[in-house]
C-alpha positions as CSV (number, residue, x, y, z in Angstrom):
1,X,107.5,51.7,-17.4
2,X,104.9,49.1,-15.6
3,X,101.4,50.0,-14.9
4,X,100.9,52.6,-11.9
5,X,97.5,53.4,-10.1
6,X,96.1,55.7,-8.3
7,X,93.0,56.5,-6.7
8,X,91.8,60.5,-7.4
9,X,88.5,62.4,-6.7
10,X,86.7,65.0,-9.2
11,X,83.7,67.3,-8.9
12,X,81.1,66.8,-11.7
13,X,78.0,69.1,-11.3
14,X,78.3,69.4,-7.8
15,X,78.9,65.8,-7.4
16,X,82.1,64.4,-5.9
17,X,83.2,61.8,-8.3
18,X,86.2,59.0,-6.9
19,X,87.9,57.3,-9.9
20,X,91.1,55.3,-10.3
21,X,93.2,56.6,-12.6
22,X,95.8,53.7,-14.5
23,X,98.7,54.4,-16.8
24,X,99.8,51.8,-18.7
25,X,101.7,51.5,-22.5
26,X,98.4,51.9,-24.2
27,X,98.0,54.8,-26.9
28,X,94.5,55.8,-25.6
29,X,92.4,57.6,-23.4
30,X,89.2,54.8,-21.7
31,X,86.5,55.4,-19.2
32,X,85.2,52.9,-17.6
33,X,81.6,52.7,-15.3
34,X,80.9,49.5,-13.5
35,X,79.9,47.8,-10.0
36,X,83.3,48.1,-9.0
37,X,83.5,51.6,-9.3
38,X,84.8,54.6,-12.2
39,X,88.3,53.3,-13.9
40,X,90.0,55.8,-16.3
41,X,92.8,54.6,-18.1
42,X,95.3,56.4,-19.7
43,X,98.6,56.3,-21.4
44,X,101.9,56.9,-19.2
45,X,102.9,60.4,-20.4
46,X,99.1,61.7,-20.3
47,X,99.3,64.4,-17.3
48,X,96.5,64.4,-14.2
49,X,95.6,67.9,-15.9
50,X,94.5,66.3,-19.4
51,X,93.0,62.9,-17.5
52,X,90.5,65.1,-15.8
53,X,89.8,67.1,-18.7
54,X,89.0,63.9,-20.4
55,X,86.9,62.6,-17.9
56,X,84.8,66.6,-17.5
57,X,84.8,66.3,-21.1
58,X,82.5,62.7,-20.6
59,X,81.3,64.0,-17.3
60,X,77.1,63.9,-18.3
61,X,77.6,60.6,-19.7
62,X,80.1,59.1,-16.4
63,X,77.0,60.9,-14.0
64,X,74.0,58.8,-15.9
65,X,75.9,55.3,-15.9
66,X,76.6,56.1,-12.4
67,X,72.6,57.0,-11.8
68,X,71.7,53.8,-14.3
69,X,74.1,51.4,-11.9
70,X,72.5,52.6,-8.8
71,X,69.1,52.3,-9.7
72,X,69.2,48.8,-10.9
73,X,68.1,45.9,-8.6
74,X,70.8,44.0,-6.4
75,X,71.1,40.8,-6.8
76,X,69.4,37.9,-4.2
77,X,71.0,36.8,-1.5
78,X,71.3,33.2,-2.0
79,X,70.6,31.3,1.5
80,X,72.2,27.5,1.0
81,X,70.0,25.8,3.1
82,X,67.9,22.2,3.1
83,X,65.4,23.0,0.3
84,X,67.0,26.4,-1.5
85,X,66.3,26.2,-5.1
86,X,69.0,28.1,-8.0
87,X,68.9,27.8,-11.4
88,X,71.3,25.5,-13.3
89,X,71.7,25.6,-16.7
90,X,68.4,28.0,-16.9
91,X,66.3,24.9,-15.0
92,X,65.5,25.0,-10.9
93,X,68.0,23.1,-9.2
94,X,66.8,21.9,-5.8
95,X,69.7,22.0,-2.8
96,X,69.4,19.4,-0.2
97,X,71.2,18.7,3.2
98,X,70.1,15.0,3.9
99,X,72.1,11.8,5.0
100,X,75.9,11.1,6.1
101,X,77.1,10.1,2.5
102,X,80.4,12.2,2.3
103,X,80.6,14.5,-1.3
104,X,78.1,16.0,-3.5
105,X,76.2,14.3,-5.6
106,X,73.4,15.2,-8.4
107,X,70.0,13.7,-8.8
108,X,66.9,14.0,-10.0
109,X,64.1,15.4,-7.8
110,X,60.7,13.8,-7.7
111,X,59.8,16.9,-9.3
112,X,62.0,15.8,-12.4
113,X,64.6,18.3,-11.7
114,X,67.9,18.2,-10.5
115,X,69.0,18.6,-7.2
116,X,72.0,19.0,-5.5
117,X,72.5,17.1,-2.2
118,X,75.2,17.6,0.5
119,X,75.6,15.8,3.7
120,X,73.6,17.2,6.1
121,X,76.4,18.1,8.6
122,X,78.2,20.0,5.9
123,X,80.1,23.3,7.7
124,X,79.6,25.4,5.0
125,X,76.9,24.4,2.7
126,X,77.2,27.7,0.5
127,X,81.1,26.7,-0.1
128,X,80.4,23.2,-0.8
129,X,77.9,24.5,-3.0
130,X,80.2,26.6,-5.0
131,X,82.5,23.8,-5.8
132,X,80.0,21.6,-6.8
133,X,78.8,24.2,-9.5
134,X,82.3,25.1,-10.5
135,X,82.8,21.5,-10.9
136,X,79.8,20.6,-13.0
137,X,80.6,23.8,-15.0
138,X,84.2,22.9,-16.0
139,X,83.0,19.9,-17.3
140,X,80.1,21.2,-19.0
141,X,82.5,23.9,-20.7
142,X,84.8,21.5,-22.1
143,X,82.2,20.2,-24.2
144,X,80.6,23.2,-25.3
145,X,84.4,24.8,-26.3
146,X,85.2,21.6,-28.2
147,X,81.7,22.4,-30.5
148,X,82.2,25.8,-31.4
149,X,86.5,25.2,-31.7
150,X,84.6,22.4,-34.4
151,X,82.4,24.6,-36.2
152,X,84.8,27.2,-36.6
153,X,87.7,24.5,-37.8
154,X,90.1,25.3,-34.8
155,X,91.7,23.1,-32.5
156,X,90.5,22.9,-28.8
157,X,92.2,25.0,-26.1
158,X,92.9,24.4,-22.7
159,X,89.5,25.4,-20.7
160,X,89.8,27.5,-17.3
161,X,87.6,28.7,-14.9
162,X,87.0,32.3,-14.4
163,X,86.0,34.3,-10.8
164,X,86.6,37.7,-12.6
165,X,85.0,40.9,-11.1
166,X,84.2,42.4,-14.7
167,X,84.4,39.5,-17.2
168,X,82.2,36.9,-18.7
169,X,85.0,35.0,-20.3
170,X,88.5,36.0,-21.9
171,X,91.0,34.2,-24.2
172,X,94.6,34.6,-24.4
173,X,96.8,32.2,-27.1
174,X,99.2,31.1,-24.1
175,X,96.7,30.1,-21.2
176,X,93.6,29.5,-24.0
177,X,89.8,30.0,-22.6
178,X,88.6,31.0,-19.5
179,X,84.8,31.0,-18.7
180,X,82.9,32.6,-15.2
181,X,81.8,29.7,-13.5
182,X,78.4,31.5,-12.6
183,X,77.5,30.9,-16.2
184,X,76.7,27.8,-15.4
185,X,73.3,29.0,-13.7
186,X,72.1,30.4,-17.3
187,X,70.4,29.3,-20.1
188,X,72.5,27.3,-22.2
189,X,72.0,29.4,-25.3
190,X,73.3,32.7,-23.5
191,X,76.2,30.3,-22.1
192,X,76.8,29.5,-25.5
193,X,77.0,32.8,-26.9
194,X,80.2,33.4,-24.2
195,X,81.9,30.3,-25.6
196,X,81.2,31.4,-29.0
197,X,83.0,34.6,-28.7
198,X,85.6,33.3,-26.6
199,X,86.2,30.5,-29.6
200,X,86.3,33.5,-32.3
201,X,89.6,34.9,-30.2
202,X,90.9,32.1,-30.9
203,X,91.5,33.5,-34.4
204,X,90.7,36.7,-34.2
205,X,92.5,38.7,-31.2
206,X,90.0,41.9,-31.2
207,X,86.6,42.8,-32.0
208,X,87.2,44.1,-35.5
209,X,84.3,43.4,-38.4
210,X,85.9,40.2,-39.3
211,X,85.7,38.9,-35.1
212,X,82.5,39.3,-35.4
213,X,81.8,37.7,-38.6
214,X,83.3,34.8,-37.0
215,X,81.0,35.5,-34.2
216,X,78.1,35.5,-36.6
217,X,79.5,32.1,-38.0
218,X,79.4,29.9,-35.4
219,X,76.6,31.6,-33.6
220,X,74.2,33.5,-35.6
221,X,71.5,34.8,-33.2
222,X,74.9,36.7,-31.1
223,X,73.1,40.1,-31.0
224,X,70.0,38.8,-29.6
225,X,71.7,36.7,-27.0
226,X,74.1,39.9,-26.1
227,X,71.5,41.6,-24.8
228,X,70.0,38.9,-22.7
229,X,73.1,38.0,-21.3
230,X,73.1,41.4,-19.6
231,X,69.8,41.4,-18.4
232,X,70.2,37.9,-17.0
233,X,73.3,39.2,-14.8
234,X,71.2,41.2,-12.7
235,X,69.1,37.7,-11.9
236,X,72.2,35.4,-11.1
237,X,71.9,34.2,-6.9
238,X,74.5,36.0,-5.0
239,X,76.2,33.1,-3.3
240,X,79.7,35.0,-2.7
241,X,79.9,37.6,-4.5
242,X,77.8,40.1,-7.1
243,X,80.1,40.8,-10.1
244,X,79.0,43.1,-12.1
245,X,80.2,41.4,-15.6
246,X,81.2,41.8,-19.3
247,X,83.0,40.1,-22.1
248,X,86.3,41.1,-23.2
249,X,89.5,39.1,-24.2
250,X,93.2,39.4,-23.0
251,X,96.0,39.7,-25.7
């Protein structure tokens, strides 16, 4: 049978809990707290009954995820105006609206770091600003893939561009790597530590011990960088949308 969803509401300690509830062909019972909202999936014969029994059973846990997400900070609102700075590559970037010249272009500032100039009559600067980045960041991808594919004696993959709501990067062996294009606002080593467990996929289709030997392989500071990565979501300019983001691969 294909995937069905539905959205269904619970009471946990007096609070009233809304969850979307997915069966699909796995073999497992998941819950799942982010941004977007509480996900429980199950597999297709699992009743309503024993899905909210599963989720009361984790109902403590599911209430202080739900208290951690709402007490962290949002992210900025990003303003793409003459003179906004953003990070790129974990340097300030500099956004100018100047000139006719049609296109973006990159320089460098008299400050010594980039900027990003549009023409001045741009209609929306924030848009044009997008592509630019997902641009520079498809490019700047490519190369970083190709290295780790090297160091860990694989061949190179086709390279994609992600805009998921919940995923840093994910691989599959038909459509290869894809990659958030927001990571192209971190510091390269947390960027790197993405493309490094993307790569590992390549061979290993899971996160078993041996994955993440691989991981450890071809990027051996991957624990340290984990954590990072998650703190550095929460500082990422909110030019369209705030994801709310993890890493995870598609089979």
């Amino acid at each position: 049978m294909p995937p069905s969803e539905q959205v269904r509401r619970i009471v946990l300690e007096g609070r009233d809990i809304v969850y979307r509830l997915r069966r699909s062909a796995r073999r497992t019972l998941a819950l799942q707290v982010d941004a977007q909202g509480v996900r429980v999936a199950v597999p297709q014969h699992c009743t309503t009954a024993e899905a909210e029994r599963f989720v009361a059973a984790h109902g403590r846990w599911l209430l202080g995820k739900l208290d951690a997400l709402a007490a962290r900070p949002r992210p900025r609102r990003f303003v793409a105006e003459d003179g906004a700075c953003f990070a790129l590559l974990g340097q300030p970037c500099r956004l100018r609206l100047a000139g006719t010249r049609r296109g973006a272009r990159w320089r460098v500032g008299d400050d010594g770091h980039e900027e990003l100039v549009l023409p001045a009559a741009t209609p929306d600067p924030a848009a044009a600003l997008i592509r630019a980045l997902q641009r520079r960041a498809l490019s700047w991808f490519a190369g970083r893939v190709a290295e780790y594919c090297h160091r860990l004696g694989v061949a190179a993959p086709a390279v994609r561009l992600s805009s998921a709501r919940t995923r840093w990067g994910s691989c599959s062996r038909l459509s290869g790597i894809r990659l958030h294009w927001r990571l192209i606002h971190l510091d390269p080593v947390l960027a790197d530590y993405v493309v490094a467990h993307e790569v590992a996929h390549l061979v290993e289709m899971n996160h078993s011990s041996r994955f993440w030997s691989l991981v450890e392989a071809i990027y051996p500071d991957w624990r340290a960088a984990r954590r990072q990565l998650r703190a550095a979501a929460a500082t990422l300019p909110e030019i369209a949308t705030g994801d709310d983001l993890s890493i995870d691969q598609e089979d």
